[in-house]
C-alpha positions in Angstrom: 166.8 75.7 120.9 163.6 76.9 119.3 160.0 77.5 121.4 157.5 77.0 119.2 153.4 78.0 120.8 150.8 75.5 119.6 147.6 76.8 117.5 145.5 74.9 119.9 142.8 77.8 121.1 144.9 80.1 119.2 144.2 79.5 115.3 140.9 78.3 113.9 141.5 76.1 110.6 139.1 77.6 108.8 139.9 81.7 109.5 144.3 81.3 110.9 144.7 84.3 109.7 144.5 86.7 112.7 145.3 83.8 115.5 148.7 82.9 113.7 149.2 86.8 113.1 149.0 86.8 116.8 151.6 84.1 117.8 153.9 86.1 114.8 153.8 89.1 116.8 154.1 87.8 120.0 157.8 87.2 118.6 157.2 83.2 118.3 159.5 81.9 115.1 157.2 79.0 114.4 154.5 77.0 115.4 154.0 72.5 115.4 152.5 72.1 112.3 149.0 70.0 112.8 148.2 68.9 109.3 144.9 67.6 110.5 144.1 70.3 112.5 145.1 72.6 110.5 143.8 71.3 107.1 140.5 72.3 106.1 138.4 70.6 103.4 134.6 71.4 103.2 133.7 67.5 102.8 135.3 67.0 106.1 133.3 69.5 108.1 130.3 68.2 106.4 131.1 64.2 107.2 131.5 65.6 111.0 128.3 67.3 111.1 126.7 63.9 109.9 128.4 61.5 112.6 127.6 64.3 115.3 123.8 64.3 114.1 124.2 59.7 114.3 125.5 60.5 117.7 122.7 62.7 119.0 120.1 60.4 117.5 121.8 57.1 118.9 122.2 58.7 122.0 125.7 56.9 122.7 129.1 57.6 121.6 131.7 56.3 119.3 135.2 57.2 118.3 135.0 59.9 115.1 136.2 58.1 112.2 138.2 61.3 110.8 137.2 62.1 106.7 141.1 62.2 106.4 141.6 58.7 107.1 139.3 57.7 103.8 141.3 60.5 102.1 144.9 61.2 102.9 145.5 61.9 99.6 143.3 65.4 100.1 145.4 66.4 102.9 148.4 68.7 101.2 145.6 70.3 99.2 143.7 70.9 101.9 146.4 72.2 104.3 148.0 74.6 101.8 145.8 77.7 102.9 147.3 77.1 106.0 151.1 76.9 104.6 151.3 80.0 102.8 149.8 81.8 106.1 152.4 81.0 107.8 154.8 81.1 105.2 154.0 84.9 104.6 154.2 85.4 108.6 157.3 84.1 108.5 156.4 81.0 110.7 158.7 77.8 110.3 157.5 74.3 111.6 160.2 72.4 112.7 158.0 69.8 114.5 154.7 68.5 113.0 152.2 66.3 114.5 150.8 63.2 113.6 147.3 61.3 113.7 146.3 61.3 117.5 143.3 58.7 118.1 142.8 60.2 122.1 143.4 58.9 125.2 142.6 55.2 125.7 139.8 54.2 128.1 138.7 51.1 129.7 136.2 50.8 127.0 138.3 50.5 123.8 137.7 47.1 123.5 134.3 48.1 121.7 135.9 50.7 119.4 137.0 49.8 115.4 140.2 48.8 115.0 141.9 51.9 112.9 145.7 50.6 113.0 145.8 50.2 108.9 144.2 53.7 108.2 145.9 55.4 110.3 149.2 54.0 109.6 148.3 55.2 106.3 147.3 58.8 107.3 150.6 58.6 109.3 152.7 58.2 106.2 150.9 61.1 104.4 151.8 63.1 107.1 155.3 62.6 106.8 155.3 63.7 103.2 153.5 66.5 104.2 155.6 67.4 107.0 158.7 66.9 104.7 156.8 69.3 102.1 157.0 71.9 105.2 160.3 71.7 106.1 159.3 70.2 109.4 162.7 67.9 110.6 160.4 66.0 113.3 157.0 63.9 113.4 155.8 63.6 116.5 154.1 60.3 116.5 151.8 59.3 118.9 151.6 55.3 120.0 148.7 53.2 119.1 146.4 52.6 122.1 142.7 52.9 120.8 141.3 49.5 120.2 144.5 47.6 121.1 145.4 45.4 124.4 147.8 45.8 127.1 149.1 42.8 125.7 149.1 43.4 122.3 150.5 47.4 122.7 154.0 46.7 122.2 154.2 44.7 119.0 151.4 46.7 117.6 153.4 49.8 117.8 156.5 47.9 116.9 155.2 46.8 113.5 153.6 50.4 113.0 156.3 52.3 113.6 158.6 49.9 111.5 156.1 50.5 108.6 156.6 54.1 109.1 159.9 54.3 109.0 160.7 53.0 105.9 158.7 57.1 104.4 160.8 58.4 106.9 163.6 57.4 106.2 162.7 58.3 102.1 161.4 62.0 103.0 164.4 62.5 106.2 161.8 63.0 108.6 162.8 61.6 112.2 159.5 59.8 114.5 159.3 61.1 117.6 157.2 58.8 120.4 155.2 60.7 123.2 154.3 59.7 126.4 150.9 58.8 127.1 148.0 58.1 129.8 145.1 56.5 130.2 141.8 57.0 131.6 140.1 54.0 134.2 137.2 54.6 136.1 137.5 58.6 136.0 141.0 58.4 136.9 144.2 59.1 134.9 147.1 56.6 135.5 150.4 56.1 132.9 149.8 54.4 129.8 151.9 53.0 127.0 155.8 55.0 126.5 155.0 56.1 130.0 158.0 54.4 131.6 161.0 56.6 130.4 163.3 53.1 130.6 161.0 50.7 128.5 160.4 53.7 126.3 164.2 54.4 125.9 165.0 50.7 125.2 162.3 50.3 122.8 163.3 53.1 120.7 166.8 52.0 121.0 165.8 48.5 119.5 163.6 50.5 116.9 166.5 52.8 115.9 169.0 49.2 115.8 166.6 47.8 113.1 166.4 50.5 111.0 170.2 50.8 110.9 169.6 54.8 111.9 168.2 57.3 114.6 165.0 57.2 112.7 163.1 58.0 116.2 163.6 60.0 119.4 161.0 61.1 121.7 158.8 64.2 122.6 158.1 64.4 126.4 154.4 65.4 127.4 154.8 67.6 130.5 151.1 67.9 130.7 151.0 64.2 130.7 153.4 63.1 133.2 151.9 65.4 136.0 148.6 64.0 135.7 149.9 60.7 136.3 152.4 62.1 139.2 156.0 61.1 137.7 159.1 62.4 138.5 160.4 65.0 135.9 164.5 65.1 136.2 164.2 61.3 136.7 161.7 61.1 133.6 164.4 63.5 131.5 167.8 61.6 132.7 165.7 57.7 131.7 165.4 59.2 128.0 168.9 61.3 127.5 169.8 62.1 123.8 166.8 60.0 122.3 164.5 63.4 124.1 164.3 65.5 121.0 161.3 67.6 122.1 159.5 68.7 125.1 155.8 70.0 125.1 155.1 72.4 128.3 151.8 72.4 129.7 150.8 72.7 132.9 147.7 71.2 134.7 146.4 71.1 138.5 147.5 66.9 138.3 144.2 65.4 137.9 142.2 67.1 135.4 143.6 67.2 132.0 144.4 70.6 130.4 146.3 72.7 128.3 147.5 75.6 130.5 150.6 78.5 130.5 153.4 76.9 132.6 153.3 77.9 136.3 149.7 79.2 135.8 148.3 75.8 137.4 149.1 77.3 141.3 147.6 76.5 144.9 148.5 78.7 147.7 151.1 80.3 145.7 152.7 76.4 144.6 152.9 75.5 141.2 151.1 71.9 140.4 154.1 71.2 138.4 157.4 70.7 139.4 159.2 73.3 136.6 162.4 73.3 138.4 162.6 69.4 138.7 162.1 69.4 134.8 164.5 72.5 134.0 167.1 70.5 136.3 166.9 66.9 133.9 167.1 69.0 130.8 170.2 70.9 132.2 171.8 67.4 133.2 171.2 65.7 129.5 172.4 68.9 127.7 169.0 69.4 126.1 169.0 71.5 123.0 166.1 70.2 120.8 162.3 71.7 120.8 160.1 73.6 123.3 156.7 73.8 122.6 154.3 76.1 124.6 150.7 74.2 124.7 148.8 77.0 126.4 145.3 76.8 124.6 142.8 76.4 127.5 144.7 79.7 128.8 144.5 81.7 125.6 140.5 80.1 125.3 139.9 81.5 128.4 140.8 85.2 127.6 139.0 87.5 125.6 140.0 88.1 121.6 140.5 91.8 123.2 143.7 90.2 125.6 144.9 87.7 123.3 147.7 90.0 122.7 148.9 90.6 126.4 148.6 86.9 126.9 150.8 86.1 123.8 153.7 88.1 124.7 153.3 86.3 128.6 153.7 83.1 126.5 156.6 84.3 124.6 157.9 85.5 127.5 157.6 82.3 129.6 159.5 80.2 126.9 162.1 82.6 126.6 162.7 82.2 130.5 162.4 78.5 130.4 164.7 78.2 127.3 167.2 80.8 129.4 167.1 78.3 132.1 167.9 75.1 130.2 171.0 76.4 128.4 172.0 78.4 131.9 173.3 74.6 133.0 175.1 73.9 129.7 176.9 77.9 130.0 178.4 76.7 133.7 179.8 72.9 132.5 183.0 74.9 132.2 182.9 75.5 136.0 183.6 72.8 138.8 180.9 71.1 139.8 180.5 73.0 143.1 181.2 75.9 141.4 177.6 74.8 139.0 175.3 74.5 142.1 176.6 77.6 143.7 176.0 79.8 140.7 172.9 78.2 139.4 171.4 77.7 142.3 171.7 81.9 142.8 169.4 82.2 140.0 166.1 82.6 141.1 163.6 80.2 139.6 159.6 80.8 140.3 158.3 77.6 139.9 
């Protein structure tokens, strides 16, 4: 089971050197490669600096294009700093992610419709992430400037599309959980119910002829919309191929160390409810600590101390998971007693 730690307040695309240096020493093996994040290409900084300038001078907002969208055929170049950083830290990428358009809102109806350049930047990604040696894409579902109605079979088509460079580069999709924002209020979004989600990746998968797609469960995600974890886990089973721990205080969104979100000494997330499902569906895929708010928060000075607290939290959590697959050769009564002894703060 690996625990990777997200660059996310960590690495800066422009100057990784001493963030990922940091998440090397802390002990992490790897990180979730970000080619967008993590690519950097002087024509894209400048292109951002121009809409940010339109924005000021309209006064009003509007969803950033992205300068890799126009050019996905600039992103390996422009990500290969990056990859030999890592590759002379020693840093493997077994996950990467993939274009992200943001949180839908009740105002996307007014926002461009990006579903063929994206689907396009999506498919470079895959060859990049192939390129890395990264075995998962996690793929986030269109929602942007789509319907409720028209969700479903928009995904459905774009997925289909991807999986066809998938399939050629051996890359598997993974879906993600999602929320939505309406009226200043988080509430579940689309791949939010773990049932619907895990039939419509089964019918994907059917199609295909393969497992071309799993899922990577959002903790952050599912505790700002107030879902039950274990029952969350047990919907998805063996499609859950990643899980991405974050914590949050449940209504404002943010990435935080797990069991660092607390009121009078209670953690805002339910850790044991979660360590509990992946214990019951055997869980062995990817852990990935999303802590960048935390590590943001901290002076350079710290960063450090607050690495090896990372490194140390995965380690426990990972411990935790494969504790329940270590007593299966015990009775059942025999499992609660002995795991139950086991102290878990959270």
């Amino acid at each position: 089971m690996d625990v990777l730690c997200s660059t996310s307040g960590i690495v800066s695309s422009k100057f990784p050197g001493q963030g990922l240096k940091d998440i090397a020493q802390a002990g992490f093996s790897g990180i979730p490669l970000a080619p967008i994040g993590h690519a950097y290409a002087e024509e894209a900084v400048e292109d951002w600096k121009a809409w940010a300038k339109l924005q000021r001078k309209a006064k009003k907002k509007t969803l950033y294009h992205g300068w890799f969208m126009d050019h996905p055929e600039k992103l390996e170049a422009a990500l290969r700093p990056f990859g030999e950083r890592c590759k002379a830290l020693g840093l493997k990428t077994p996950l990467a992610m993939g274009p992200d358009l943001g949180i839908p809102s009740g105002r996307d109806e007014e926002k461009e419709d990006l579903r063929e350049p994206i689907a396009r930047l999506a498919e470079e990604c895959i060859r990049v992430a192939a390129s890395f040696g990264s075995r998962y894409l996690l793929a986030p579902p269109l929602g942007v400037g789509i319907g409720d109605e028209d969700a479903w079979a928009a995904n459905r088509a774009y997925y289909l599309r991807l999986a066809a460079c998938a399939k050629q580069y051996d890359v598997v999709l993974l879906l993600e959980n999602r929320c939505r924002m309406i009226s200043g209020h988080f509430v579940r979004g689309i791949c939010s119910d773990e049932r619907e989600t895990a039939s419509f990746i089964d019918a994907l998968n059917e199609v295909v002829g393969e497992e071309r797609f799993g899922f990577c469960m959002d903790v952050g995600a599912c505790n700002l919309c107030g879902q039950n974890l274990h029952d969350f886990v047990l919907g998805l089973g063996r499609r859950l191929k990643a899980v991405i721990l974050s914590d949050n205080d449940g209504s404002r969104m943010a990435s935080l160390l797990p069991f660092s979100a607390a009121y009078q000494g209670q953690s805002q997330t339910d850790w044991l409810n979660l360590v509990r499902g992946l214990r019951a569906v055997r869980f062995d895929g990817v852990l990935v600590l999303r802590l960048g708010d935390t590590a943001a928060s901290f002076s350079p000075i710290l960063r450090p101390q607050v690495m090896a607290l990372a490194k140390a939290t995965g380690n426990y959590i990972r411990w935790q998971v494969a504790t329940g697959r270590r007593f299966r050769r015990f009775s059942p009564a025999t499992t609660t007693r002995r795991a139950g002894a086991r102290s878990f703060a959270g």
